[in-house]
ZADO-1210 file (C-alpha; in nm, 4 decimals, padded with zeros to 6 digits):
<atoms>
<atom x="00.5644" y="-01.6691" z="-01.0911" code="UNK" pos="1"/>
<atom x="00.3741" y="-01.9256" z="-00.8973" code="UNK" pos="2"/>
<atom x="00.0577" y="-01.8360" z="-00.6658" code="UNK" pos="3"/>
<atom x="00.2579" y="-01.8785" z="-00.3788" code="UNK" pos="4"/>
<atom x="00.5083" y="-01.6369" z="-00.4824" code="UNK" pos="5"/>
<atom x="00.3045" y="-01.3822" z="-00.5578" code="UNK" pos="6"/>
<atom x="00.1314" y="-01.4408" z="-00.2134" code="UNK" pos="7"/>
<atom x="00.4722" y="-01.4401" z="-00.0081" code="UNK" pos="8"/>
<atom x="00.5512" y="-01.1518" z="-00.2348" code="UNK" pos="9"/>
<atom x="00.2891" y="-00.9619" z="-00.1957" code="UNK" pos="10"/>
<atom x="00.2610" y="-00.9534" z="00.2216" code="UNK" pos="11"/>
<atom x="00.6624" y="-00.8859" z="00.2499" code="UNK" pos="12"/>
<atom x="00.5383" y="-00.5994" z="00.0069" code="UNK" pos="13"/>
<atom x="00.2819" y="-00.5015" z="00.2153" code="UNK" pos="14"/>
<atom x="00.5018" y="-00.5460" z="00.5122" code="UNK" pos="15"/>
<atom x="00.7937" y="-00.2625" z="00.3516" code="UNK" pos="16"/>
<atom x="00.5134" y="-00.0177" z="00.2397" code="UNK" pos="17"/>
<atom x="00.3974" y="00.0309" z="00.6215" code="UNK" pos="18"/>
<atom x="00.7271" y="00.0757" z="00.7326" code="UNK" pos="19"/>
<atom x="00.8111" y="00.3585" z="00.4878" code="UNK" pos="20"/>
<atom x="00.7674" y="00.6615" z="00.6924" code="UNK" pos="21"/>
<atom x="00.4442" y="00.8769" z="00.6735" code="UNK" pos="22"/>
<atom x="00.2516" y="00.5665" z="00.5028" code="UNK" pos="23"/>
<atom x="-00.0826" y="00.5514" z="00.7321" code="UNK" pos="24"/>
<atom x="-00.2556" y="00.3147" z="00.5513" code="UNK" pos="25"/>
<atom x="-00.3238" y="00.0385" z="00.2445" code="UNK" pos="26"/>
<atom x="-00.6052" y="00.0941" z="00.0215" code="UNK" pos="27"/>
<atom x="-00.6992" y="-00.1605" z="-00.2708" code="UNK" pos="28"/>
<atom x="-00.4817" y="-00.0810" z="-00.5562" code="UNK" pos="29"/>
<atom x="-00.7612" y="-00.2243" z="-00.8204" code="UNK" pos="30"/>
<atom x="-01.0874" y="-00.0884" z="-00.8886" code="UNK" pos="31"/>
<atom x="-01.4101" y="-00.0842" z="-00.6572" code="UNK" pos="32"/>
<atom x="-01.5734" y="-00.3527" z="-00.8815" code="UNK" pos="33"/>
<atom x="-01.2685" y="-00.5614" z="-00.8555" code="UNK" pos="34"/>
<atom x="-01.2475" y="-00.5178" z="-00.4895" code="UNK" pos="35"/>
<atom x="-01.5994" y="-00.5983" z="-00.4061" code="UNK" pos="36"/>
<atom x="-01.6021" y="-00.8895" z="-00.6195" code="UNK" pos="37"/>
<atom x="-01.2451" y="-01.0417" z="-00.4555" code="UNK" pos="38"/>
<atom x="-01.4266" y="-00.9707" z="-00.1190" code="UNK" pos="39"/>
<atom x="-01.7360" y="-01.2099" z="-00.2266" code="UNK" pos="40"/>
<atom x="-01.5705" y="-01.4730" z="-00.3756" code="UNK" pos="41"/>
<atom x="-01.3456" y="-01.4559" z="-00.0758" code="UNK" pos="42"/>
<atom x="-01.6757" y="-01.4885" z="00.1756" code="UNK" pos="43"/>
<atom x="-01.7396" y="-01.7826" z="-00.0125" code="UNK" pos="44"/>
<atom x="-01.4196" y="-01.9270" z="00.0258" code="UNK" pos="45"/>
<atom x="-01.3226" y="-01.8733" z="-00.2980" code="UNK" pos="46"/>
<atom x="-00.9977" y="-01.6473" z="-00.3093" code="UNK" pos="47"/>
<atom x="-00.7170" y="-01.5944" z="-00.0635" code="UNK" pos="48"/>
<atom x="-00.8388" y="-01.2507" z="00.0899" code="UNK" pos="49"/>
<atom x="-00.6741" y="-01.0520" z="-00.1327" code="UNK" pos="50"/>
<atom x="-00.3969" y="-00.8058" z="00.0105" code="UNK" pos="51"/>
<atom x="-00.4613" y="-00.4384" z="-00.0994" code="UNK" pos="52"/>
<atom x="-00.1187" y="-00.4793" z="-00.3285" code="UNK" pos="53"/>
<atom x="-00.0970" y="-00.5913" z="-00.6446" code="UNK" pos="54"/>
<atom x="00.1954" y="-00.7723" z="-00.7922" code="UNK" pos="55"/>
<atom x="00.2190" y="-00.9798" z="-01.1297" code="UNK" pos="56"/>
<atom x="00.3862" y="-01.0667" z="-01.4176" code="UNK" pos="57"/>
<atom x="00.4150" y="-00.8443" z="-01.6955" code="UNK" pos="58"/>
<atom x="00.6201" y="-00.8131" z="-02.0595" code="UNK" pos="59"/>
<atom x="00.8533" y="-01.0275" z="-01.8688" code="UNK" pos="60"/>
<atom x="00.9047" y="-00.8267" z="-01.5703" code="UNK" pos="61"/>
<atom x="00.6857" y="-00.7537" z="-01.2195" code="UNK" pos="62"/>
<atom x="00.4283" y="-00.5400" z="-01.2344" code="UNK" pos="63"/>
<atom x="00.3453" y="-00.3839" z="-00.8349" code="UNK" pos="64"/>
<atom x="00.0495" y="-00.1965" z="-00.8084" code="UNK" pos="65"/>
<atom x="00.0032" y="00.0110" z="-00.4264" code="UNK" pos="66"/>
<atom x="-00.2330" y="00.2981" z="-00.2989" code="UNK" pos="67"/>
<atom x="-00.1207" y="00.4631" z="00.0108" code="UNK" pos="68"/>
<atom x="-00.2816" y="00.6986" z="00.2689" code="UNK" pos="69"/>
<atom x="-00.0196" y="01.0028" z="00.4054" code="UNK" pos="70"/>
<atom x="-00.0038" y="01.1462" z="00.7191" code="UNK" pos="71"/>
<atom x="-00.0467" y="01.5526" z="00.6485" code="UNK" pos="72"/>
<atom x="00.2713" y="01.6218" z="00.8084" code="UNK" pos="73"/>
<atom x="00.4735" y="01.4425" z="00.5700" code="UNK" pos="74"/>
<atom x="00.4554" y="01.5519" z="00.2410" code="UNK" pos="75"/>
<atom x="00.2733" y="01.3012" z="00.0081" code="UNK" pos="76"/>
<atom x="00.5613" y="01.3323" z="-00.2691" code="UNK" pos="77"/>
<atom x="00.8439" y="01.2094" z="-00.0391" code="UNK" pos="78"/>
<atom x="00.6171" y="00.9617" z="00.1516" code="UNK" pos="79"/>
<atom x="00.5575" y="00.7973" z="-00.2088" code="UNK" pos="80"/>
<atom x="00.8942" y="00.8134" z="-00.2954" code="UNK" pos="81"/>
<atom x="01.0109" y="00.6617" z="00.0074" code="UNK" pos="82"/>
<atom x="00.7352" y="00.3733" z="-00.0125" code="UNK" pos="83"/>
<atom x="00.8399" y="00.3489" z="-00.4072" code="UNK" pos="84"/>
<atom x="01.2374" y="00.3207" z="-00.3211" code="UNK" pos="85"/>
<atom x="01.1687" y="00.0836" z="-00.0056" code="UNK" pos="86"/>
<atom x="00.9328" y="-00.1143" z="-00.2881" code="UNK" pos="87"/>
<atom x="01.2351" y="-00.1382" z="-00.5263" code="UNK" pos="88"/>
<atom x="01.5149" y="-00.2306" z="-00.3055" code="UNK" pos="89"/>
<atom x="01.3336" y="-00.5231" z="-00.1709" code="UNK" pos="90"/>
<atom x="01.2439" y="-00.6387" z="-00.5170" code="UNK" pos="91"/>
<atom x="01.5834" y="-00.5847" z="-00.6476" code="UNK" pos="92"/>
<atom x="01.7285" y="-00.7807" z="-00.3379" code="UNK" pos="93"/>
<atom x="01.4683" y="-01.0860" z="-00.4306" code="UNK" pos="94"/>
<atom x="01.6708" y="-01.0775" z="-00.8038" code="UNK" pos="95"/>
<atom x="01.3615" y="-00.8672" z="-00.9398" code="UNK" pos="96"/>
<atom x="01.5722" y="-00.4894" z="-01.0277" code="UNK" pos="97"/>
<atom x="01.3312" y="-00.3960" z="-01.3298" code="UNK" pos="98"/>
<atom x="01.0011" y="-00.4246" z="-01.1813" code="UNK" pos="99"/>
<atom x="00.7428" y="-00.1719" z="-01.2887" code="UNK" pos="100"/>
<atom x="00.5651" y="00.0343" z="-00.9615" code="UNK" pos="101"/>
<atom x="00.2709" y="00.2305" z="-00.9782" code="UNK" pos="102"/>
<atom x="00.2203" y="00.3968" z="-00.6544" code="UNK" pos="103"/>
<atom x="-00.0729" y="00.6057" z="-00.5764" code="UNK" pos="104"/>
<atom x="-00.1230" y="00.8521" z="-00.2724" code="UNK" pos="105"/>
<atom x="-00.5228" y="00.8273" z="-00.2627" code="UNK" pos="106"/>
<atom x="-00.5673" y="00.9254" z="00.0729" code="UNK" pos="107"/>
<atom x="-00.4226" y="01.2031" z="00.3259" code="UNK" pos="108"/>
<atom x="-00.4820" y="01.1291" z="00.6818" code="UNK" pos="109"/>
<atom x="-00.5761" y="01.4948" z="00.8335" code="UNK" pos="110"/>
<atom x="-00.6513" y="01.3202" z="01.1838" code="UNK" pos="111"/>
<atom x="-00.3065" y="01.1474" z="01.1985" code="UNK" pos="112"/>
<atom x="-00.1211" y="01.4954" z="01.3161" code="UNK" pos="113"/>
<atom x="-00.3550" y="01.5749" z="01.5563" code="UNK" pos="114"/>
<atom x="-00.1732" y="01.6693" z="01.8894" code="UNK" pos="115"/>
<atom x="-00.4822" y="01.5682" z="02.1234" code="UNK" pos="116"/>
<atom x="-00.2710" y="01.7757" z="02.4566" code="UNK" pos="117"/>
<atom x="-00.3360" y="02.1352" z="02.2401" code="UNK" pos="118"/>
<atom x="-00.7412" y="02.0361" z="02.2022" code="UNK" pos="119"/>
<atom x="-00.9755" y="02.2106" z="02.4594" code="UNK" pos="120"/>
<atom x="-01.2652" y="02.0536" z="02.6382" code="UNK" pos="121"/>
<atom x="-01.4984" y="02.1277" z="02.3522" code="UNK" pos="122"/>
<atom x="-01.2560" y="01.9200" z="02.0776" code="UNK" pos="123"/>
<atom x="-01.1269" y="02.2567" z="01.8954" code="UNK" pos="124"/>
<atom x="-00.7886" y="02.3679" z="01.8635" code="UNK" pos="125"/>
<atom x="-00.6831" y="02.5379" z="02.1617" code="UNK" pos="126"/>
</atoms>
């Protein structure tokens, strides 16, 4: 796959995964070292900006590499499957059906559910 495929790939990607319902946020699917070092070489105009999801080639298939945060009132199993599914069908519609996806939950978003009409003047739960 060529650069620009990946890139185009990668933001539809990103695109589908905040759709899926419950998905609050993208977090960098590579490693804190990785990220930080993408993020330099990016402030010196040396890398694209890197999106949070990773997609590449791999034993002759796609390889698609996400970390979600949940909202707590969805549970963090479905959300995941739902983001993994939503992941799968758009690959398979872009002639990609046995593409490998690694989808990690590493946040839950307690704040997300927060109903702010039940909170009393003080900020605690009425």
């Amino acid at each position: 796959m060529s650069t620009e495929v990946v890139t185009a790939l990668t933001e539809e990607l990103e695109t589908v995964v905040r759709a899926a319902p419950g998905v609050v946020a993208l977090y960098p699917a590579e490693s804190a070292v990785v990220t930080v070092l993408k993020a330099g070489a990016y402030a010196l105009g040396l890398g694209d900006g890197a999106s949070p999801i990773v997609v590449d080639e791999r034993d002759g298939g796609v390889h698609v590499a996400i970390s979600i945060g949940v909202r707590t009132t969805a549970a963090a199993a479905d959300t995941a499957r739902a983001a993994a599914d939503a992941v799968s069908l758009h690959l398979a519609a872009h002639g990609m059906p046995d593409s490998d996806i690694h989808l990690t939950v590493v946040h839950i978003d307690e704040t997300a559910h927060i109903d702010e009409t039940a909170l009393t003047t003080e900020g605690n739960p009425a």
